[in-house]
C-alpha positions as CSV (number, residue, x, y, z in Angstrom):
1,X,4.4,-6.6,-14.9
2,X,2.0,-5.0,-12.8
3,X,-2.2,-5.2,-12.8
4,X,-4.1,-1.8,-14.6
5,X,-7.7,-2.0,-13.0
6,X,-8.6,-0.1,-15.7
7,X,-7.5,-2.2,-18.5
8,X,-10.7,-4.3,-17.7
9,X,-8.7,-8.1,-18.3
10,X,-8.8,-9.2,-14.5
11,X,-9.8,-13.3,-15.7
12,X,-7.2,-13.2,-18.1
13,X,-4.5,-11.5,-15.9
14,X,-5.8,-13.8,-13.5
15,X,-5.0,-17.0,-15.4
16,X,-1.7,-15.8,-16.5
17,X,-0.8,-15.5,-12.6
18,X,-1.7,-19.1,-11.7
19,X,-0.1,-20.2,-14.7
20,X,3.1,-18.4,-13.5
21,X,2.8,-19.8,-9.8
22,X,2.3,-23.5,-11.0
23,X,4.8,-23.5,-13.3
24,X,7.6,-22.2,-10.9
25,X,6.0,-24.9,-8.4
26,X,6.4,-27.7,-11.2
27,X,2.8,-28.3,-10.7
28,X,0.6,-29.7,-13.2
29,X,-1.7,-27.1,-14.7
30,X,-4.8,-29.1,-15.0
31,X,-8.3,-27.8,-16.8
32,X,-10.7,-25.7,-14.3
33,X,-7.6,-24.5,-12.3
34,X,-8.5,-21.0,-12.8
35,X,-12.2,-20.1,-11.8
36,X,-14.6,-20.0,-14.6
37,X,-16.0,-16.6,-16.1
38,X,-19.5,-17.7,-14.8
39,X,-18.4,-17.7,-11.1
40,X,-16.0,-14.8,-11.1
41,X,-19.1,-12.8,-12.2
42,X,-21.7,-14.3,-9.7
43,X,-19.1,-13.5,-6.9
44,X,-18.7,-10.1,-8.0
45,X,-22.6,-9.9,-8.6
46,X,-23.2,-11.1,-4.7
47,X,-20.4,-9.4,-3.2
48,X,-19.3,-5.4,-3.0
49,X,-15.8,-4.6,-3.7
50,X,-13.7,-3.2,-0.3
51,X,-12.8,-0.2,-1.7
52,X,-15.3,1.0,-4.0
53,X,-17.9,-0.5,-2.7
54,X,-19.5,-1.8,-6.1
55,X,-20.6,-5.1,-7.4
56,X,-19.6,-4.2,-10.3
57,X,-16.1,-3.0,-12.4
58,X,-12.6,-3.0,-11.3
59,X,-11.8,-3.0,-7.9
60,X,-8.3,-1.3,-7.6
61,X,-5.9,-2.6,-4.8
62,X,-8.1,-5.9,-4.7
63,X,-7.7,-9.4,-6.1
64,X,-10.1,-12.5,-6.0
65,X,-8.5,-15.5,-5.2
66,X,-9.6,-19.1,-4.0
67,X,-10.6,-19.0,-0.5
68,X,-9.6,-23.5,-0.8
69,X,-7.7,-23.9,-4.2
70,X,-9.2,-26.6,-6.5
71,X,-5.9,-28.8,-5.8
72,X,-6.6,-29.3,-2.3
73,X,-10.1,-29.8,-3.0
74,X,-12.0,-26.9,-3.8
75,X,-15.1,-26.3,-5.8
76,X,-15.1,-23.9,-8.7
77,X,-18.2,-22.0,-6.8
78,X,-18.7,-18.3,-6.6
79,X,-19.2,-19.2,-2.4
80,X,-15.5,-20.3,-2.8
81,X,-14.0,-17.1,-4.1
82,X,-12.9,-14.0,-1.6
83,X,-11.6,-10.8,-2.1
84,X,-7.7,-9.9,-0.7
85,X,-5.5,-7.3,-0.7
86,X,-3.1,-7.3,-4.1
87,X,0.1,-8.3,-0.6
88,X,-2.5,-10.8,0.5
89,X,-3.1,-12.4,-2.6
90,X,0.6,-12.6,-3.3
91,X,1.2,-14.5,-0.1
92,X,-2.0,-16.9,-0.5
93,X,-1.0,-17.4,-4.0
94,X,2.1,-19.1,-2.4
95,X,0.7,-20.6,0.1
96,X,-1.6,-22.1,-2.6
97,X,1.1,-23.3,-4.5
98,X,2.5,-25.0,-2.0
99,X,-0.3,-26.8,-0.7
100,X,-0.7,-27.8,-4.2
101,X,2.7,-29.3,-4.5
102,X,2.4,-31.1,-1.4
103,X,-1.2,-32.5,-2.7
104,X,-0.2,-33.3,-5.9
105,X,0.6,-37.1,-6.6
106,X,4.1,-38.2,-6.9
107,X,5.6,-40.1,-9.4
């Protein structure tokens, strides 16, 4: 499944991402994984888009992502967010995951 910019569901698509990741991990999916509506819109508020150049609307070939993931000890702050290239955010998104397994407690 790929990402439509124009379908306007970025948080959402988002979410169903990290979902994905953690669960092929075998991490916990804990509340406040996924940053919160208020911060994703603050960080797009304070910072243009690369290729458009907006703070504002989609921002094709783009992703936000954690700059420090929550798991490994992140805050859910708009400061805490950055914008990658859709190949970037693949790899960090693994990279994240497996910070996050080798943070996460062990039974």
């Amino acid at each position: 499944m790929t990402f439509d910019p124009s379908l306007r569901k970025p948080a959402r698509w988002r979410t169903a991402a990290w979902l994905l990741v953690a669960t092929c991990a075998g991490l916990p999916v804990v509340a406040g994984a996924q940053a919160s509506e208020a911060q994703m819109s603050a960080f797009q508020k304070y910072t243009t888009c690369p290729s458009t150049g907006r703070r504002s609307g989609a921002c094709p070939g783009y992703r936000i992502a954690w700059k420090v993931p929550p798991c490994a000890g992140g805050q859910d702050r708009w400061t805490n967010l950055v914008w990658l290239t859709e190949v970037a955010a693949r790899q960090k998104m693994q990279s994240d995951a497996a910070a996050c397994a080798a943070s996460a407690p062990r039974p």
